[in-house]
C-alpha positions as CSV (number, residue, x, y, z in Angstrom):
1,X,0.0,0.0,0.0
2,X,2.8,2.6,0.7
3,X,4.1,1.6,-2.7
4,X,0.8,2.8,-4.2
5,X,0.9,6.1,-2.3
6,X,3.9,6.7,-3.4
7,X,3.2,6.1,-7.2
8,X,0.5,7.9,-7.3
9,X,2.0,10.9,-5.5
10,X,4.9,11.2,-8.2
11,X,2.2,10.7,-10.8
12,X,0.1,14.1,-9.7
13,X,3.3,15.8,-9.4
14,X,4.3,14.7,-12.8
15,X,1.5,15.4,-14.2
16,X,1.7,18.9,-13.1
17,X,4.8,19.2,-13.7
18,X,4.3,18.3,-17.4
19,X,1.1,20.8,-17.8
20,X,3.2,23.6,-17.7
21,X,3.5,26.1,-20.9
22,X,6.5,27.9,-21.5
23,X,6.0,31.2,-22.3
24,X,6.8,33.6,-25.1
25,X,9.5,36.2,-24.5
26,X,9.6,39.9,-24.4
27,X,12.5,40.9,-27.3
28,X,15.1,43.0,-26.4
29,X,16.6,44.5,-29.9
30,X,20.6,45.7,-29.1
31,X,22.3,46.7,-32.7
32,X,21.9,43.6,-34.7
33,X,21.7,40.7,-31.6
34,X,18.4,40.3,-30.1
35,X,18.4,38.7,-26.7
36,X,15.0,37.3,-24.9
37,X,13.7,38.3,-22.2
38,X,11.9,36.5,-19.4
39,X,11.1,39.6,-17.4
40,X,8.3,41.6,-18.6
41,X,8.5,45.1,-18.0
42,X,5.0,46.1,-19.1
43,X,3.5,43.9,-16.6
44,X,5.4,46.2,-14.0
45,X,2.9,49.2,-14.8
46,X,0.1,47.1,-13.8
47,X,-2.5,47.8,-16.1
48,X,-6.1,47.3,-15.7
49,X,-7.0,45.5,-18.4
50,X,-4.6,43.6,-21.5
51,X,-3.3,46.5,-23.8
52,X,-4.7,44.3,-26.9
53,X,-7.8,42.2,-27.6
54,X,-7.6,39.3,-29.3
55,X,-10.8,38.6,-30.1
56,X,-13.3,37.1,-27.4
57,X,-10.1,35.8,-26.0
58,X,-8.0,37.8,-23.5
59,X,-4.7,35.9,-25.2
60,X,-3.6,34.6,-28.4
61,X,-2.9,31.3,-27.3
62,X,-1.6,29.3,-24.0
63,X,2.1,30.7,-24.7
64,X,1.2,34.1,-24.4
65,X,-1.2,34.4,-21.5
66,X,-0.4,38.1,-20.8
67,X,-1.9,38.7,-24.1
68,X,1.5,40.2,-25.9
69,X,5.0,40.1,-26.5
70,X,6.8,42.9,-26.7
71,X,9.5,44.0,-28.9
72,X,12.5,46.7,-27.0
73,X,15.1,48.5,-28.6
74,X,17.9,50.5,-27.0
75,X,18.9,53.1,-29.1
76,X,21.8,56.2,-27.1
77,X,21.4,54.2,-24.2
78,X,17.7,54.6,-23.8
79,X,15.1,52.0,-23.6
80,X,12.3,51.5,-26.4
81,X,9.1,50.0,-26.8
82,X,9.4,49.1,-30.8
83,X,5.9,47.0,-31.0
84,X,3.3,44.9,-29.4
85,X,2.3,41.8,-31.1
């Protein structure tokens, strides 16, 4: 029985483990490299609603569940927001 308890313990966890989606980065535009980022600065200005609508949906798909991805640039040493797809 503690066999059993045990298997189905590292079952859940795999199993939750395995539903997680990886998602899309912020890009970060530096001369000609372009470097992803897993930080998203937008989110910091905590907006009341998503800045874009996609549809009935409030994301494009389960990779993007903040709704955008941002391109940055840093042109002179200042920071950019290029687009929002």
């Amino acid at each position: 029985m503690r066999h059993f308890v045990r298997l189905i313990i590292l079952i859940l966890i795999n199993i939750r483990i395995c539903s997680a989606t990886q998602q899309i980065p912020d890009l970060l535009l530096i001369g000609k490299d372009t470097f992803y980022l897993y930080s998203f600065p937008l989110n910091d200005l905590n907006l009341n609603k998503a800045p874009f609508n996609y549809g009935g949906y409030s994301f494009p798909h389960t990779g993007c569940w903040r709704g955008y991805q941002a391109i940055w640039e840093i042109k002179e040493n200042k920071l950019f927001l290029v687009s929002c797809q």
